[in-house]
Structure formats: structure tokens, C-alpha cells
C-alpha positions as CSV (number, residue, x, y, z in Angstrom):
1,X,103.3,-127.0,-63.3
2,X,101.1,-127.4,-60.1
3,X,104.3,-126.0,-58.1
4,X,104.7,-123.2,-60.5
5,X,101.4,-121.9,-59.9
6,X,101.6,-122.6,-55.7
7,X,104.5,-120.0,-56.0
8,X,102.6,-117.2,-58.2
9,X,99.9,-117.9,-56.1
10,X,102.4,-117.0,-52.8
11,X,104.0,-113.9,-54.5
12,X,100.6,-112.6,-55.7
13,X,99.0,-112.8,-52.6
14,X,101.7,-111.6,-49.8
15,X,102.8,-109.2,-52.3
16,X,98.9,-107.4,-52.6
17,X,98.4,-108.3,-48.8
18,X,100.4,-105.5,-47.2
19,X,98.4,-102.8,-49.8
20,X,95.0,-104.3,-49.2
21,X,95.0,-104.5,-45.3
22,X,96.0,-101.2,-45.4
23,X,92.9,-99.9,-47.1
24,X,90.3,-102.1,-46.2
25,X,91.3,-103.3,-42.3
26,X,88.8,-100.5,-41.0
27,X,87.1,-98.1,-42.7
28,X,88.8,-94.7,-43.4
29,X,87.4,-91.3,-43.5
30,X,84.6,-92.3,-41.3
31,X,85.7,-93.3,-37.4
32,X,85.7,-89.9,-35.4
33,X,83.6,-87.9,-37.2
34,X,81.2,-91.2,-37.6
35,X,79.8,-90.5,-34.0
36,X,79.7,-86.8,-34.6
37,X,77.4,-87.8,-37.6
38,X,74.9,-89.8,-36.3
39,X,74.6,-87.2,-33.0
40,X,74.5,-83.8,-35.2
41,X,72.7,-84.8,-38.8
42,X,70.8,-88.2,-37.9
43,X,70.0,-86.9,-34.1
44,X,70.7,-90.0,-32.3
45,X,71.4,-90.1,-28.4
46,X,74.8,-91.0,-28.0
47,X,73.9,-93.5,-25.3
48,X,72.0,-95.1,-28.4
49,X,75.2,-94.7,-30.7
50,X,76.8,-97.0,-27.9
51,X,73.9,-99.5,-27.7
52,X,73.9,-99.5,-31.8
53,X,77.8,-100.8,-31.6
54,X,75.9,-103.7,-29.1
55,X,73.7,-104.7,-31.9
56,X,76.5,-104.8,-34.2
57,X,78.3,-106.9,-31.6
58,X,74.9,-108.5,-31.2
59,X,74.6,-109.8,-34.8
60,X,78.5,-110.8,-35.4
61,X,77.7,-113.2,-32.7
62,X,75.2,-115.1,-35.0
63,X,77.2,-114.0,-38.1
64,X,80.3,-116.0,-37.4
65,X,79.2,-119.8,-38.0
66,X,77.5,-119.0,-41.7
67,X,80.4,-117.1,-41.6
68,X,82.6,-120.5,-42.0
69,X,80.0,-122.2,-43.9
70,X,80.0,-119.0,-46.6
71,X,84.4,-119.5,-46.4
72,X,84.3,-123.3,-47.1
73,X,81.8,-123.0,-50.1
74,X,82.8,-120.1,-51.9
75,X,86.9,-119.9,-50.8
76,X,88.8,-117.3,-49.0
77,X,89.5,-115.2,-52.3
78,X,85.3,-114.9,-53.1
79,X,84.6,-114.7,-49.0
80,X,86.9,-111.6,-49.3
81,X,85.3,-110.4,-51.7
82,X,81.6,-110.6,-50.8
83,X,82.4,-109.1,-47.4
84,X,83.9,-105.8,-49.4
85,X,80.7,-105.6,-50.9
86,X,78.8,-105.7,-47.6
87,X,80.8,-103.3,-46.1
88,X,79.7,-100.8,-49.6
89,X,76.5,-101.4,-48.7
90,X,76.7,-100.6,-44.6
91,X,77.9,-97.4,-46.0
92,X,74.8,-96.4,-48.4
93,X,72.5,-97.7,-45.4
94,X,74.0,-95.4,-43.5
95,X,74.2,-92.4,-46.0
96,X,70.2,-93.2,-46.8
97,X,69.0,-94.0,-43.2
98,X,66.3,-92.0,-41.4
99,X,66.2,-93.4,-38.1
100,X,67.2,-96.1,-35.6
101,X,65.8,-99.2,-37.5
102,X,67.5,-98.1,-40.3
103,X,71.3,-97.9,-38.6
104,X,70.4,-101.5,-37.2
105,X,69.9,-102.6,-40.7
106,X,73.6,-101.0,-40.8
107,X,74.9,-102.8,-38.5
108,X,73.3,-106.5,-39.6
109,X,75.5,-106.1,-42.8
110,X,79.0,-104.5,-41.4
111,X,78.3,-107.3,-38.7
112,X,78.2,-110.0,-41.8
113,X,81.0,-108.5,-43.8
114,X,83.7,-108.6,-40.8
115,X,82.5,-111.8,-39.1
116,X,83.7,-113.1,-43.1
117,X,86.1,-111.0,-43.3
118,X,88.0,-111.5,-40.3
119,X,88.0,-115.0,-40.5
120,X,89.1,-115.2,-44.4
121,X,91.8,-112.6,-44.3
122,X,94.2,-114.0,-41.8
123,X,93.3,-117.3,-43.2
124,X,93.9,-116.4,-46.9
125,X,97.5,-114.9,-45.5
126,X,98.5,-118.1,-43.3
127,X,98.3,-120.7,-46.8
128,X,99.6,-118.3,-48.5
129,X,103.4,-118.5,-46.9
130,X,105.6,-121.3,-47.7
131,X,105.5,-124.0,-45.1
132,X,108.8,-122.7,-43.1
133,X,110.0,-122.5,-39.7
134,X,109.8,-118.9,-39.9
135,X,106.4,-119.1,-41.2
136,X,105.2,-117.2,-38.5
137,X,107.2,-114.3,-38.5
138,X,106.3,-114.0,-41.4
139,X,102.6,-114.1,-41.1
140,X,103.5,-111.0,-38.2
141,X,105.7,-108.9,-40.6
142,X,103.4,-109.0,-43.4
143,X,100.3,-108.4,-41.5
144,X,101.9,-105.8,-39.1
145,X,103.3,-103.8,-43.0
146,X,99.2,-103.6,-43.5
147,X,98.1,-102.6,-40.0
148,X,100.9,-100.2,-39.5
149,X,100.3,-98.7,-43.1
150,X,96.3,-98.7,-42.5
151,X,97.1,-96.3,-38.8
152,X,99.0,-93.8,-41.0
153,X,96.2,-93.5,-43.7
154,X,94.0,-93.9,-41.8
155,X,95.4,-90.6,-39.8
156,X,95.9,-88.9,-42.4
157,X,92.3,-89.3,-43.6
158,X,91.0,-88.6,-40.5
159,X,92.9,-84.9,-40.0
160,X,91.1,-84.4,-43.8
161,X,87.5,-86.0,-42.9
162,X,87.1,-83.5,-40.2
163,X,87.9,-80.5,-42.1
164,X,86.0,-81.9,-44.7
165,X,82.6,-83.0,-42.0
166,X,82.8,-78.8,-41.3
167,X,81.9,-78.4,-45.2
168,X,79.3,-80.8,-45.6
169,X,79.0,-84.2,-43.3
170,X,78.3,-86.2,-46.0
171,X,81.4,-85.8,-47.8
172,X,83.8,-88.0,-45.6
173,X,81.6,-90.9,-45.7
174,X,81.4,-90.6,-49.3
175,X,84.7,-90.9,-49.4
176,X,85.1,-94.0,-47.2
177,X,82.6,-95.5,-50.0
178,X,84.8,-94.8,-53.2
179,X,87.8,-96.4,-50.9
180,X,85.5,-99.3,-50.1
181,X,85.1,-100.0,-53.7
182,X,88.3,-99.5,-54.3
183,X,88.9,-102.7,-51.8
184,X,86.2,-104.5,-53.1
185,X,88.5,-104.2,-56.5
186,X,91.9,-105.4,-55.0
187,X,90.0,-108.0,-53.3
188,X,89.9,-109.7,-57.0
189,X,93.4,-109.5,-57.4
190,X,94.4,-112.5,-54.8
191,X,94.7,-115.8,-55.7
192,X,92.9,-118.6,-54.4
193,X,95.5,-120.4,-51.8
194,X,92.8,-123.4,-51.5
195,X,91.2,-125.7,-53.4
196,X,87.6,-125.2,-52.7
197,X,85.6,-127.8,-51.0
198,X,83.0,-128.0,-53.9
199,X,85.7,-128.7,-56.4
200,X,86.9,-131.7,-54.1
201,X,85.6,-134.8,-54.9
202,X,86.0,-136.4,-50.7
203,X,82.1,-135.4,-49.8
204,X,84.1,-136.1,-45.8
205,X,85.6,-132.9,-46.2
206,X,82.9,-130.9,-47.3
207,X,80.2,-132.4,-44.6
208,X,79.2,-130.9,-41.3
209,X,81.0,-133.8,-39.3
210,X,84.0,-132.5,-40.4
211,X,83.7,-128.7,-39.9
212,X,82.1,-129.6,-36.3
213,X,85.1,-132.1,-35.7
214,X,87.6,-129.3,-36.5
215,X,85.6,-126.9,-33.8
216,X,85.4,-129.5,-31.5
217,X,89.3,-129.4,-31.6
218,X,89.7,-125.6,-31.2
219,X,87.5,-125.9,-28.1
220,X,89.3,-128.4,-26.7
221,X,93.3,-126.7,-27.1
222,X,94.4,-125.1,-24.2
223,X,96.3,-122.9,-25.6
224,X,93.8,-121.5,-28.4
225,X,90.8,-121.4,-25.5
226,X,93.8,-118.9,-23.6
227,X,94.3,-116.8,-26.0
228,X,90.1,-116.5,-27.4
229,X,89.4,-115.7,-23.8
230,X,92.2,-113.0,-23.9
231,X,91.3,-111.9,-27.0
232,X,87.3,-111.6,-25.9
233,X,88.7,-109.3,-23.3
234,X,90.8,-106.7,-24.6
235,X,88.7,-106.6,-27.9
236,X,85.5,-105.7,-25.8
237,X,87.8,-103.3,-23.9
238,X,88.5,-101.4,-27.0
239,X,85.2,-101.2,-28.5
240,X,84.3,-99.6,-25.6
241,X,87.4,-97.0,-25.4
242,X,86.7,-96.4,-29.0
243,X,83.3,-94.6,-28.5
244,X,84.1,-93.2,-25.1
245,X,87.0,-91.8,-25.7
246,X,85.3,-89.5,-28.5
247,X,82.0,-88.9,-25.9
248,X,84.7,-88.1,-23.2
249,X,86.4,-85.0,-25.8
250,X,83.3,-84.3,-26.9
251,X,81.4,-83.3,-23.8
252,X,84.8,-81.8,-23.0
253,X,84.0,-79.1,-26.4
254,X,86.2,-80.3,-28.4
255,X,85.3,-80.0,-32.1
256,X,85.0,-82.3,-34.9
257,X,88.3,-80.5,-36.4
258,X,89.9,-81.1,-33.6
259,X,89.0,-84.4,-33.0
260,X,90.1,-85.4,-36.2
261,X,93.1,-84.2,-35.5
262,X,93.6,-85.7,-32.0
263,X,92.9,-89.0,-33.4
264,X,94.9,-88.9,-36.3
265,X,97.8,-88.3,-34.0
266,X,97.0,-91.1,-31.8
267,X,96.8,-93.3,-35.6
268,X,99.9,-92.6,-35.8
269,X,101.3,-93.5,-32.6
270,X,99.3,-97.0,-33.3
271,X,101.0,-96.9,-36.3
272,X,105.0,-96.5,-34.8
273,X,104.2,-98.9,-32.0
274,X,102.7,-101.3,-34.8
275,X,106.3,-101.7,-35.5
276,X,107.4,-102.6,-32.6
277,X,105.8,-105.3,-32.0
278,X,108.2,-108.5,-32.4
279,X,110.2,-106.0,-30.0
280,X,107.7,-106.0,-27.2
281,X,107.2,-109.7,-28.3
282,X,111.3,-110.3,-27.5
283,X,111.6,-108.6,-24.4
284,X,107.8,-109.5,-22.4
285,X,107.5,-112.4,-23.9
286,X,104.7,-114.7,-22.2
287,X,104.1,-111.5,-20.5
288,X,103.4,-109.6,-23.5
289,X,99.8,-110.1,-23.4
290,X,99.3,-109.4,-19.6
291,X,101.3,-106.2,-20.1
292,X,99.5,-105.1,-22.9
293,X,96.0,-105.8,-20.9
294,X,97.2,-103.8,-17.7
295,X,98.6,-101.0,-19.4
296,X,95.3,-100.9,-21.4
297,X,92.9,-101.3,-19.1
298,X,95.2,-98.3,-16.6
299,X,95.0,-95.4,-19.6
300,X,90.9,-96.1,-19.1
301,X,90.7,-95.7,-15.3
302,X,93.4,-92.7,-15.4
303,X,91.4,-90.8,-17.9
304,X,88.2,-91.0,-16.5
305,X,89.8,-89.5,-13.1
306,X,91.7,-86.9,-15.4
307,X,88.4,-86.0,-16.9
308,X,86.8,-85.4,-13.6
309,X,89.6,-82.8,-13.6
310,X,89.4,-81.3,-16.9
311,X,86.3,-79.7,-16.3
312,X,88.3,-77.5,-14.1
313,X,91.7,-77.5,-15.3
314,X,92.7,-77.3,-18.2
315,X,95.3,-80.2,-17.5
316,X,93.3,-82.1,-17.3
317,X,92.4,-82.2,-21.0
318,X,96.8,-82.7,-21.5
319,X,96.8,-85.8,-19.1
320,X,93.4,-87.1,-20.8
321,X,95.6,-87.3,-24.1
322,X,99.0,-88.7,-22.6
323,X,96.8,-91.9,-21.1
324,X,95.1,-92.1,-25.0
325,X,98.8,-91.9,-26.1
326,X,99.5,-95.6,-24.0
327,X,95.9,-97.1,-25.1
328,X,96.6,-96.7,-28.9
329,X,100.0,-97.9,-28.0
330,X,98.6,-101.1,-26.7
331,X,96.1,-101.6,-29.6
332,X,99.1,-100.7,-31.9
333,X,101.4,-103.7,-30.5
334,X,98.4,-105.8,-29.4
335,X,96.5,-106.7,-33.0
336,X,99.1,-108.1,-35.0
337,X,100.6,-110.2,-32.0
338,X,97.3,-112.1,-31.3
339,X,96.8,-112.9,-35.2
340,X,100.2,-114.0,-35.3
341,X,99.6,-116.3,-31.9
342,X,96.5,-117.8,-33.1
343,X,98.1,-118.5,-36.6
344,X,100.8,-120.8,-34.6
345,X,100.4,-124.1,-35.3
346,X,97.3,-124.1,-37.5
347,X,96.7,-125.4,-41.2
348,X,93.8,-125.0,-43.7
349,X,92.0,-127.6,-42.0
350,X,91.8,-125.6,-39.0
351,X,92.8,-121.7,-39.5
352,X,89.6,-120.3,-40.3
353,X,88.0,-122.5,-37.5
354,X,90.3,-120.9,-34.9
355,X,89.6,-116.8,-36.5
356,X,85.9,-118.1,-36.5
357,X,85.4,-119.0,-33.0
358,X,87.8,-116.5,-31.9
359,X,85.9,-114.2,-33.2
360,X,82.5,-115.5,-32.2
361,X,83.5,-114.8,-28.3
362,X,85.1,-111.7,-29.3
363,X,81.6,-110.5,-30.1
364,X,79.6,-111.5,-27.3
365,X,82.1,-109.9,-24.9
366,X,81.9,-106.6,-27.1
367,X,78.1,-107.1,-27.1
368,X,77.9,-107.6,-23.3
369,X,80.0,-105.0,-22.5
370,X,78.4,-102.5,-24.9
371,X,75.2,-102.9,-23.2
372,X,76.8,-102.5,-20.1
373,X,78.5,-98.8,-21.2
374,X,75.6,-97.9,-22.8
375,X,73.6,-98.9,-19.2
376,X,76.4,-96.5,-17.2
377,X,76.5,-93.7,-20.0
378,X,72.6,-94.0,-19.1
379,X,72.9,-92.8,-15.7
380,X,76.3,-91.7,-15.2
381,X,79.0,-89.2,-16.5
382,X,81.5,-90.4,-19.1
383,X,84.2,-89.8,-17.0
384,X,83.1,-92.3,-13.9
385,X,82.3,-95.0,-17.0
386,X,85.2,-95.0,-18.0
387,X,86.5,-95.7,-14.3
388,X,84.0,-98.1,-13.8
389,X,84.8,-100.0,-17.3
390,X,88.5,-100.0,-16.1
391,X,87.9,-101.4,-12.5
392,X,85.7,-104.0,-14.1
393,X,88.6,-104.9,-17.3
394,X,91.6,-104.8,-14.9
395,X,90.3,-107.7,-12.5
396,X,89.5,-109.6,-16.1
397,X,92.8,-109.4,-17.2
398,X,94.2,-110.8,-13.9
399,X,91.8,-113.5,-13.7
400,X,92.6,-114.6,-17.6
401,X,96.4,-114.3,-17.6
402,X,96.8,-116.5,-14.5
403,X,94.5,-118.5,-16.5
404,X,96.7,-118.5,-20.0
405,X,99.8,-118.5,-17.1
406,X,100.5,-122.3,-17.7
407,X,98.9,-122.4,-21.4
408,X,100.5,-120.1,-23.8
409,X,103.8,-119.3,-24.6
410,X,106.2,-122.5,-24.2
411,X,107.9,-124.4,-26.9
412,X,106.5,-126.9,-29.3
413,X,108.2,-129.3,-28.2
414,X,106.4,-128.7,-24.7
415,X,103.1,-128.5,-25.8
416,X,100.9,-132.0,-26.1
417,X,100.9,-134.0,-29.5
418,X,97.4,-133.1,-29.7
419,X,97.8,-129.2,-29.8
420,X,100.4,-129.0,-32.2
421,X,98.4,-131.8,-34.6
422,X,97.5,-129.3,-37.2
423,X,101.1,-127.8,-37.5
424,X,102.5,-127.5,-40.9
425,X,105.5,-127.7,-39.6
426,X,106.3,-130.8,-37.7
């Protein structure tokens, strides 16, 4: 009977996966014409708007170990959930808010809702797939359906959102609220893959020794400390790119409309090259990362120097897009392979702890970073930032592949007994 249950339990869950991650992995109706809001009806600086995001980054950072504690009491189903309802409520703060203070408050509860989020998600996924050799392909395939899905809506609601800003700005982020509660509602559908800790009767499992043992672990691996300091890297790359890459467009007067639309197209080429990624995966392979980072970190540095241009030529504005084109390439292929390679070898004893730390760093680099673009956007036009942010990312990514050079990629069988300990598959 217990087994009978363990398999509903596996078809529930990676059936609804694909469907949920595609709604609720970001929020839709609201990126694009977001920063256009809070500059034109809320009349923040956008050098603010980027400092904001730091604050965001700011409070993940101290979100992430209640964020454990909050997964091991109430479960990865209940997690789930009340992160959903946080992210409601970061919308109506931001509907209702009258100044700065009030879009920090924002940004405390989106901080709290992803930091559990992003931990309980990939970890809800990973015990929900039979224990099989192709147990992580299957983690990619099914996580890469949702992420691939979520670029397409997410596309297509942004084309709508900024037709819809031009009627009345409040509309689209209305809208991202009804999906959010939609989510919320899915959310309740899964099934918990865990027994929960308080339902245990082992008080060893459920004490601080052990969570602080099983971080203790993750710090120690090699091959996870690689891939969080990679992942640090190109995450605070990208939360970067993706408010500077509107400011760029924007100072170049392009309108909300059309940025919409600009971005929706660049969803979907997220979206296509989503797909591809056990493809990139084959033919790279330990490279994958390294090539992801450069071409990455290249599309920043060549569209700041294009934008120099464009203010002249209108070129400039063509070869601006084309470099977008290979960054949202890059973050299309790149966020489904790095849950996939943190997921390797990892169990319930040790999943969440390895999406908690992982992203713990990923948030201070985003909130270092941010206060470092929001520092240049200060003083400096957009289009030298973004030059300067790509100078400063390109030696980073050099420095951390040598570093994961020796430490990610090889064979199970290669790796020492103690980094493969957790794996469910021995």
C-alpha cells in the first residue's frame, strides 16, 4: 500500500511540475514594463530601481537559512505553498506603495518567497523521480518542459502587458496577481514526496546538528563549491543584464510597446535554446559552463560598445539586439543545466541543503554587484556599465572555470567516496 502511494505521489507531482514551473518560475505580465512602472507612475530614479534589486539581493541573503528551517518543518509541498502566497503579497505592496520604503518592504517578501521557493521546488522535483540511473535526465527534461514553456508565456504575456501598460499601468500587474493566485492554487495539488521531520519520531533528524552537519558537507564537496561559485557568477551577471538591458533601450527611446515586444522575442529565443540544452550539454560537455559564461559575459561588453554607436547610427540599435539574441541564448541553456548539475548525486538528506547554500551566494554576488551597477549607472552612461560589468564578469569566469577545471564534470566512479555519499544511486 505504502508503494502504491510512493508511485501516485511520483505521477502527481512530475505530471503538475511541467504546468506549474511554467506559471509560477518568474512572474508574468510584470518584467519589462515593471521598470517602466516604478520610473513613470511611482517616479523612482532608475539608479534607485537598480539599488532596489540590491536590497532584494540584500535580504535573500539572510532569507535562505530560515529558508531551510521553514522546508524541514512544514515540507516541500507547504514551503511551496507559502512562498506563492508571499509572492501575492510582493505584488499588492507594490500596487499600494507610495515611495521607496514601501518597494523595500516589496522586496523583504519576494526575497522570502524565492529564497523558499527555490530551494523547495527543485527539491520537491529531485524525490519525486524514481531512484534510476537516468534519474537525472530526468530531473533536466522535466524541469527544462517548465522553463521552456514559462519563456513562451511569459513572451507572449509580455507583447500583451505592454499594450496593455499604454491603457492603464496598473492593469499588467493586476494580471500577474490573478496568475500568482492561480499558482498559489496548483501549488496545493502536489504531493508531499517526504515525510516531514515533525511527523518523525528520530529527534537526530530534526535537530540543528543534523541540518549543520549536512551544510558542513556541502561546503566541503569540491564539486558542489565549483559549481555555487559558478552559479554566484553568472546569476549576478544576469540580474544585472536584466535591468540594464531595459535602461540601455530605454534611454535609446524605445517605448514600453516596443519593449514588450523586443523582449518577448528574446523569451522566446530563451525558450528554443531551452531545448537545447542536453545538446549543448553533449557536445561542450565540461565546457558547457565556461562557454556559456564567455558567450554571456561577450553579448554585455559588445552591447555597451554598440550602444555607444546607436546614438548615431541607427545600427547600432540592430547589433544592440543581435548580442541580446546570444545573452538570452545563454540564460535559456544555462538554468536548467546547473539545477540538473547540482541535483547529481544528492538525496533528501542533502538536496535542499545544496539549492539553499547555492542560493545563499547567489545572492550576495547579485547584491554586490547590484550595488556596484547601481554605483556606475550613478556616474556613468549605461552603455560604458555595461562594458565595465563585462570586463569585470569575463575575468570571473576565467578565474572560476580553471577553478571548477579539475572539479566538475568526471565520472562517478572518479569522484571521492565522500562526494558521491549522498547518491541514491550507488
Amino acid at each position: 500500500m505504502e508503494e502504491t502511494s510512493k508511485i501516485q505521489m511520483r505521477k502527481r507531482n512530475m505530471k503538475l511540475f511541467p504546468l506549474y514551473k511554467r506559471l509560477s518560475w518568474d512572474y508574468l505580465f510584470f518584467y519589462t514594463i515593471n521598470f517602466v512602472f516604478l520610473i513613470q507612475v511611482k517616479h523612482i530614479n532608475p539608479a534607485d530601481i537598480v539599488l532596489i534589486d540590491s536590497f532584494y539581493y540584500l535580504f535573500a541573503i539572510f532569507s535562505q537559512i530560515p529558508a531551510t528551517f521553514i522546508i524541514e518543518f512544514l515540507g516541500r509541498k507547504n514551503s511551496i505553498i507559502l512562498g506563492n502566497v508571499l509572492s501575492c503579497a510582493y505584488i499588492v505592496v507594490i500596487l499600494f506603495s507610495k515611495n521607496l520604503f514601501n518597494l523595500i518592504i516589496a522586496e523583504i517578501l519576494s526575497a522570502i518567497s524565492f529564497a523558499i521557493k527555490e530551494s523547495a521546488e527543485p527539491s520537491l522535483l529531485n524525490e519525486s523521480i524514481p531512484p534510476t540511473k537516468q534519474r537525472s535526465q530526468i530531473f533536466a527534461r522535466i524541469s527544462e518542459k517548465g522553463i521552456s514553456n514559462y519563456y513562451i508565456i511569459n513572451a507572449i504575456s509580455t507583447i500583451i502587458a505592454g499594450f496593455l501598460y499604454e491603457i492603464n499601468p496598473y492593469i499588467p500587474l493586476l494580471l500577474t496577481l490573478s496568475i500568482l493566485l492561480f499558482v498559489t492554487f496548483l501549488s496545493t495539488q502536489f504531493i508531499e514526496p517526504v515525510e516531514s521531520k515533525k511527523d518523525q519520531n528520530t529527534e537526530n533528524n530534526n535537530s540543528l546538528y543534523e541540518i549543520g552537519k549536512m551544510f558542513k558537507y556541502v561546503l566541503k564537496s569540491e564539486r558542489i563549491k565549483s559549481l555555487i561559485l559558478f552559479s554566484a557568477i553568472i546569476t549576478g551577471l544576469f540580474s544585472i543584464l536584466s535591468n540594464y538591458e531595459i535602461t540601455m533601450l530605454e534611454e535609446l527611446n524605445i517605448s514600453a510597446s516596443h519593449l514588450g515586444i523586443i523582449f518577448a522575442m528574446l523569451g522566446i529565443v530563451s525558450a528554443i535554446s531551452t531545448k537545447k540544452q542536453e545538446k549543448v550539454h553533449n557536445k561542450l560537455k565540461n565546457n558547457t559552463l565556461t562557454g556559456i559564461g564567455v558567450f554571456a559575459v561577450s553579448s554585455c561588453i559588445f552591447s555597451g560598445i554598440f550602444g555607444i554607436i546607436a546614438k548615431q547610427y541607427f545600427i547600432g540599435i540592430i547589433l544592440i539586439l543581435a548580442f541580446y539574441v546570444i545573452r538570452y541564448i545563454c540564460s535559456g541553456v544555462y538554468y536548467p543545466l546547473i539545477e540538473k548539475y547540482l541535483s547529481n548525486f544528492s538525496s533528501k538528506e542533502i538536496d535542499t541543503k545544496i539549492f539553499t547554500i547555492n542560493n545563499l551566494l547567489k545572492s550576495i554576488a547579485s547584491a554586490l554587484v547590484g550595488i556596484l551597477a547601481s554605483f556606475l549607472l550613478d556616474r556613468m552612461e549605461i552603455a560604458y556599465c555595461m562594458i565595465a560589468i563585462g570586463i569585470l564578469f569575463l575575468i570571473l569566469v576565467i578565474l572560476a572555470s580553471k577553478f571548477m577545471k579539475t572539479r566538475v564534470g568526471l565520472k562517478p566512479e572518479d569522484y571521492p567516496k565522500e562526494e558521491i555519499k549522498y547518491d541514491v544511486i550507488k
